[in-house]
C-alpha positions in Angstrom: 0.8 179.8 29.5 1.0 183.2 29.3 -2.6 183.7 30.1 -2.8 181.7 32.9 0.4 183.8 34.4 -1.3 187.0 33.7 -4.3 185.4 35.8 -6.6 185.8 32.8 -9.6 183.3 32.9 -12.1 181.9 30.8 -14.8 184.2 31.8 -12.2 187.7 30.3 -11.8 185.4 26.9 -15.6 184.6 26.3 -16.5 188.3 27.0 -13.6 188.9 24.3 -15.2 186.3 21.9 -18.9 187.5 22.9 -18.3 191.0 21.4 -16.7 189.6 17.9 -17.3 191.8 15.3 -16.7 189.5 12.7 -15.5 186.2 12.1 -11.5 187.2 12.4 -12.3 189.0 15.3 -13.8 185.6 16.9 -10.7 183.4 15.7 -7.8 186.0 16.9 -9.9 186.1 20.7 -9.9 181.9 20.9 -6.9 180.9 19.0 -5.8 183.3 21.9 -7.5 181.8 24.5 -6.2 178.1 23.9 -2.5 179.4 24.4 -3.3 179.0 28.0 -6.9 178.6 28.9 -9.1 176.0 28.2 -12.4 176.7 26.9 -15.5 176.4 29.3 -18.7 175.1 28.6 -20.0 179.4 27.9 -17.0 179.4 25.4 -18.7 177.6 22.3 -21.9 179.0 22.2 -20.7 182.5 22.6 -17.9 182.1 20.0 -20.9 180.3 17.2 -23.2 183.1 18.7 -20.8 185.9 17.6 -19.9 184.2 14.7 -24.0 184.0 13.2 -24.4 187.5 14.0 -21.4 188.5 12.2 -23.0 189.8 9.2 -25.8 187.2 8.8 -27.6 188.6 5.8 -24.4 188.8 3.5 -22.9 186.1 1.3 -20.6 183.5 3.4 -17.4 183.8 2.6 -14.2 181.2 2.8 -13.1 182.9 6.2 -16.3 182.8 7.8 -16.9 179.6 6.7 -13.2 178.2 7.8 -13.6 179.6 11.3 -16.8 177.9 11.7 -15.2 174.6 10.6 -12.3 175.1 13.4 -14.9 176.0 15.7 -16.8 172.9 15.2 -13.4 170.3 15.1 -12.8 172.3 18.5 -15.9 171.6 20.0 -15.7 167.8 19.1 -12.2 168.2 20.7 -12.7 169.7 24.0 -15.6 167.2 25.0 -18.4 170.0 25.2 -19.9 168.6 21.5 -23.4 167.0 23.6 -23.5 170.5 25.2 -27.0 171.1 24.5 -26.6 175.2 23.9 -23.3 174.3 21.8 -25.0 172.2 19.9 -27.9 174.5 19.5 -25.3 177.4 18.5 -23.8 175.3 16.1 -27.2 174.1 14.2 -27.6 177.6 13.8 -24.1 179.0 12.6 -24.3 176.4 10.3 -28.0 177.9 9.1 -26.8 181.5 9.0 -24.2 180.9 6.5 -26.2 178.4 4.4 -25.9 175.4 4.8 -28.5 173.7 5.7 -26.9 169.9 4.9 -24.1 170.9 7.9 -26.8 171.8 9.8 -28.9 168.9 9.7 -26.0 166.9 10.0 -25.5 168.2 13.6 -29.1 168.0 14.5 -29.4 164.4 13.8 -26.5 163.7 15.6 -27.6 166.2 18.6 -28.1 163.6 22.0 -30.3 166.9 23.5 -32.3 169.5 21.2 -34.5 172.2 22.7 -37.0 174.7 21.2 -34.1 176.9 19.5 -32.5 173.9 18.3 -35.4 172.6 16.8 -36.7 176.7 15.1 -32.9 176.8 14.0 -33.4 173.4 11.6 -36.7 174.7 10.3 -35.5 178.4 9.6 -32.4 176.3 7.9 -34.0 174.0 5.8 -36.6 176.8 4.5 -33.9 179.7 3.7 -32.6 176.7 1.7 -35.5 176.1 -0.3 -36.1 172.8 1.3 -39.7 173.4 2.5 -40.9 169.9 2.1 -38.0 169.3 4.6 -39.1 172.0 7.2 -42.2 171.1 7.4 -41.5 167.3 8.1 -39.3 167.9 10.5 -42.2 170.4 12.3 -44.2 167.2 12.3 -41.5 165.4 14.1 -41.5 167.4 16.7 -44.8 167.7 17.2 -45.0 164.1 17.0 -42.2 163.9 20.2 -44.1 166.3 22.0 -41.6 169.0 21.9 -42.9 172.4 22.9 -42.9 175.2 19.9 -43.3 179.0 19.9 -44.5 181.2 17.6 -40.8 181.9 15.8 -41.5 178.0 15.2 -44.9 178.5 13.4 -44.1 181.1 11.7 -40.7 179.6 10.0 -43.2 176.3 9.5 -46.1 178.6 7.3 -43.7 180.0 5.4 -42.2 176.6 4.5 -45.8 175.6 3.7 -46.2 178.9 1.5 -42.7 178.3 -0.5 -44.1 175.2 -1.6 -47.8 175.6 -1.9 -48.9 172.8 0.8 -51.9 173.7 1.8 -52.7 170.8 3.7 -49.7 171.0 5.5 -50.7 174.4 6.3 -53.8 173.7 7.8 -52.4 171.0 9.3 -50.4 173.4 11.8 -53.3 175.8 11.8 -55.7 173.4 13.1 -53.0 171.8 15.8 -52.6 175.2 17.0 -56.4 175.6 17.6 -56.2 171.7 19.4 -53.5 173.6 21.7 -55.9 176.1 22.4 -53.8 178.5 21.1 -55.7 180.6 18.4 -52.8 182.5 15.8 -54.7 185.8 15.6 -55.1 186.3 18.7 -51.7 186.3 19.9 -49.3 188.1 17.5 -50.0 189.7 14.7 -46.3 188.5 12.9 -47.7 185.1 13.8 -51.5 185.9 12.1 -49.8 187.0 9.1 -47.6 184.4 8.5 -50.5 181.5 8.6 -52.4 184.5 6.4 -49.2 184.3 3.9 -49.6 180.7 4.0 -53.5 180.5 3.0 -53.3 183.0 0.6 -49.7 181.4 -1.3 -51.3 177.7 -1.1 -54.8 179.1 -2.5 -57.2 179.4 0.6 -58.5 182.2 -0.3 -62.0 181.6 1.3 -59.6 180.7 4.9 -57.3 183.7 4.3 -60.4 186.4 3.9 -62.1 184.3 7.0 -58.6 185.2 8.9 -58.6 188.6 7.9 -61.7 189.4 8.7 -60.6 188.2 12.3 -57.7 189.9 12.5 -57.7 192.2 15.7 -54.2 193.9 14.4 -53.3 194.3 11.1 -49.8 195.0 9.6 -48.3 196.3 5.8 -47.5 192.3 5.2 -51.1 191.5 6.2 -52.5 193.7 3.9 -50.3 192.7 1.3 -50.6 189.4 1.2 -54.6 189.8 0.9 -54.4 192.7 -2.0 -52.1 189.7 -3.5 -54.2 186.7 -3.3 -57.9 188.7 -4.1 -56.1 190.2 -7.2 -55.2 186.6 -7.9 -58.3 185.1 -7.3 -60.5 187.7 -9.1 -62.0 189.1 -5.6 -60.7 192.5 -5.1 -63.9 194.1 -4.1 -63.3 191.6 -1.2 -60.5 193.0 0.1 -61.5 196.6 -0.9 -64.8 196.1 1.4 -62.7 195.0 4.4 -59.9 198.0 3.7 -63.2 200.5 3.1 -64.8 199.4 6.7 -61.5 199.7 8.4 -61.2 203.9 7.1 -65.1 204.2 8.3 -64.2 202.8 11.7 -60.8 205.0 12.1 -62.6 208.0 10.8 -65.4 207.9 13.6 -62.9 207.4 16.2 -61.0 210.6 15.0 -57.5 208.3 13.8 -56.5 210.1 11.2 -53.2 209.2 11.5 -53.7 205.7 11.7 -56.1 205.7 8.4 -53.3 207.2 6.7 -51.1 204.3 8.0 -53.4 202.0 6.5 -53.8 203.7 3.5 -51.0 203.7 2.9 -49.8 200.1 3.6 -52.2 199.3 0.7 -50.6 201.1 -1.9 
């Protein structure tokens, strides 16, 4: 009860857990916290938070992985386990250290899911390698009306690129359009990544269509149309497109940004 003599509160402990470094540093902060304070309904998601970002892109390891298991049997404890942002935080601590089957187990068992609930299952089940999975479960909610974003699409296309389905692929493409909401014209990460997708599932004549379109292009873009002429046999395609975009910067005096393209293409 030290804690609560001291007149230290929830709010000093989440800011503690908020700033974790790493997963020892989240443990220390709320195994010190429950010696006299009981964990709020901020506490959770800020501890998973901290926990995901902990070094996301290297290879989980036992600690990581055991503090995320106490985090979880704590949340189930304290009562905040249908928090909707806990919940959400835990889908995707699960996801950043790999395990997707965790993961999903928490989704399905989720009473509320929102938009970063839903992106965090999709990202999971396509780092996995289950694609097929991802994009099911991007029908689902489609199918129940829940709203998506672009981070959402673009996790979906690449699902649809890992495993070549094409149909899927146009699938999303063409709900989008229903939407009114037209990929290329509103981010160029997004326009690349249903690009990816028709040039990885062989739509070649929909991927040059695309580019063609493209008000912005980035390196990926023009990678992933160098890849798919090259495969296809149509690099004079490509080259065309690539040749009228140095024409059009070198009338309007962009040097700089012909060299940028150039040499994205190399």
């Amino acid at each position: 009860m030290a804690a609560r003599a001291a007149g230290v509160d929830a709010y000093h402990y989440n800011t503690l857990i908020s700033a974790a470094a790493d997963h020892r540093s989240v443990l220390v902060a709320f195994r010190a916290m429950r010696e006299g304070v009981a964990a709020d309904n901020f506490t959770f998601p800020f501890a998973l938070k901290a926990l995901a970002q902990a070094h996301p892109r290297s290879p989980p390891c036992a600690g990581a992985i055991a503090t995320l298991g106490c985090l979880h049997a704590q949340l189930v404890k304290s009562g905040h386990g249908a928090d909707l942002y806990a919940a959400s935080a835990l889908v995707h601590a699960y996801v950043s250290r790999g395990d997707a089957a965790s993961a999903r187990a928490v989704f399905d068992a989720a009473p509320h899911r929102n938009i970063v609930t839903w992106t965090a299952m999709i990202a999971g089940h396509a780092a996995a390698g289950e694609a097929r999975d991802a994009v099911a479960l991007f029908r689902e909610a489609v199918e129940r009306g829940q709203e998506v974003n672009a981070v959402t699409v673009a996790q979906v296309m690449g699902a649809c690129a890992q495993c070549g389905d094409l149909e899927s692929g146009r699938w999303v493409h063409t709900t989008l359009r229903r939407w009114g909401v037209e990929p290329i014209l509103l981010d160029v990460a997004l326009a690349t990544a249903v690009l990816h997708m028709y040039a990885s599932c062989g739509g070649l004549d929909a991927a040059l269509e695309l580019f063609g379109k493209m008000p912005q292009r980035n390196e990926a873009s023009w990678n992933a149309m160098a890849e798919v002429c090259s495969r296809h046999g149509r690099q004079h395609k490509v080259l065309k497109v690539f040749a009228g975009v140095l024409t059009a910067c070198s009338h309007a005096g962009m040097v700089d940004e012909a060299r940028k393209y150039f040499d994205s293409i190399g």
